[in-house]
C-alpha positions in Angstrom: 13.0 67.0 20.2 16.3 66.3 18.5 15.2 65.5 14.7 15.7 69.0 12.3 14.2 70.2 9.0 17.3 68.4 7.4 16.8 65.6 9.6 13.5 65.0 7.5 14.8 66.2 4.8 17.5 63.6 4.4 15.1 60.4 4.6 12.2 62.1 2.6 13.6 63.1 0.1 16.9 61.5 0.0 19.9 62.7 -2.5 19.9 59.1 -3.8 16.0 59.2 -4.5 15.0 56.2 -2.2 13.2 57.8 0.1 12.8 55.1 3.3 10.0 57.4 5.3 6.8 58.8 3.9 4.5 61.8 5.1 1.0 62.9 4.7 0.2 66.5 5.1 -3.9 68.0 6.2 -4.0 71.3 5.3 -7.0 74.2 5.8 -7.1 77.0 4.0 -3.7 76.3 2.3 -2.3 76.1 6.0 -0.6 72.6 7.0 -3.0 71.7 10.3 -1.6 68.0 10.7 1.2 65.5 9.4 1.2 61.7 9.4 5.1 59.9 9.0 5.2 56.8 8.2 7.1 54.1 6.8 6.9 49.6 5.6 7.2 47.4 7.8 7.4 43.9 7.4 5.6 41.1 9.1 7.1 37.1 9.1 3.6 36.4 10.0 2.2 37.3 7.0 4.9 37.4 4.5 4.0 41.1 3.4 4.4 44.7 4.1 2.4 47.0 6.2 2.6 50.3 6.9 4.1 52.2 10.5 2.7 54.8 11.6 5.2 56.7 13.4 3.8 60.1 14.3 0.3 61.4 13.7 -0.3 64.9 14.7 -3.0 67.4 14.4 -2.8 71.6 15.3 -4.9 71.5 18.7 -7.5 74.0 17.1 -8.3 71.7 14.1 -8.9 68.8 16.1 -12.6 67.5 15.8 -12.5 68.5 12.3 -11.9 65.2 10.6 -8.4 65.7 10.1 -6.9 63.4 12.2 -9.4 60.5 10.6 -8.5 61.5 6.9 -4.9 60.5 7.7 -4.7 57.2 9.0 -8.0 56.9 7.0 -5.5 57.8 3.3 -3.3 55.4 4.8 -5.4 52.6 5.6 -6.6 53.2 1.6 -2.8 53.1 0.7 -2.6 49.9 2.2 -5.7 48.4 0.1 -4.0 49.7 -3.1 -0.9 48.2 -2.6 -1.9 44.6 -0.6 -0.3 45.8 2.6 -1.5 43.6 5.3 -1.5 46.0 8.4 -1.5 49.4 9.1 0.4 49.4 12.8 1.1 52.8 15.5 1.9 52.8 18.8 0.2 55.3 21.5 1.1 56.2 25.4 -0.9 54.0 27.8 -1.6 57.1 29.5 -2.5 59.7 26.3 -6.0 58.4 26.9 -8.0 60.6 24.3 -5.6 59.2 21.7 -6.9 55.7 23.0 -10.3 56.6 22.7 -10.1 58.6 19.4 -7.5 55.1 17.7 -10.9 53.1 19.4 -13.4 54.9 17.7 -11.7 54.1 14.1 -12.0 50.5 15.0 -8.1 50.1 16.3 -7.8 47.3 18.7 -4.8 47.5 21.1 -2.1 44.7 20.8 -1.6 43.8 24.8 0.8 40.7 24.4 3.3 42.7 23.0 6.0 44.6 24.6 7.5 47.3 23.3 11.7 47.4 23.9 14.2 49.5 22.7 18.2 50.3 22.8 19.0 53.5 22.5 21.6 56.5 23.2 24.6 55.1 25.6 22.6 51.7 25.9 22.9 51.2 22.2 26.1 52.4 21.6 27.8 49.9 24.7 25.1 46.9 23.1 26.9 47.7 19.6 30.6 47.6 21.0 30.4 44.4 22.7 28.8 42.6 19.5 31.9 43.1 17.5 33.8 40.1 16.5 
């Protein structure tokens, strides 16, 4: 984990006041048990914004206690309000009880896509040899 409390900080509540990333809290007896970061996304398909879920995350002890439904379920709601099309996440083919629990909220896995990504020293070369 390389991100930091100003990491978060920076694109949640951003010194220009455009934040760019979102979060939802769960809390228990005034005690944060889970978060859910997020962000818009944008599909050609449709012509209209959705919403990425980027990290959904519930304390071990509170899980089974609804708290991990309540917040994709907020977002799925923030979605309806604002005529977002999609509400989009991406979860380890091997984290099977994320699989199951993403199932059981009527989630449907998107096989025919791939993920890819460039990152770190791979991102950095990629960058370099695209300038003019």
């Amino acid at each position: 984990m390389e991100a930091t409390e100003a990491d978060f900080a920076a694109v949640m509540f951003p010194d220009d006041g455009h934040a760019n990333t979102f979060g939802l809290v769960a809390e228990a007896g005034g005690e944060v048990i889970g978060i859910a970061i997020w962000f818009h996304s944008f599909s050609t398909w449709t012509g209209r914004n959705g919403i990425w879920l980027e990290d959904l995350f519930v304390l071990p002890e509170h899980r089974g206690s609804g708290a991990g439904k309540a917040l994709p379920g907020r977002l799925a709601q923030i979605c309806q309000e604002r005529g977002l099309t999609r509400l989009e996440w991406c979860v380890l083919k091997w984290n099977t009880p994320s699989i199951g629990f993403y199932e059981s909220l009527g989630a449907k896995p998107q096989d025919e896509w791939e993920t890819y990504r460039l990152d770190g020293q791979a991102l950095t070369d990629f960058a370099d040899s695209s300038r003019g």
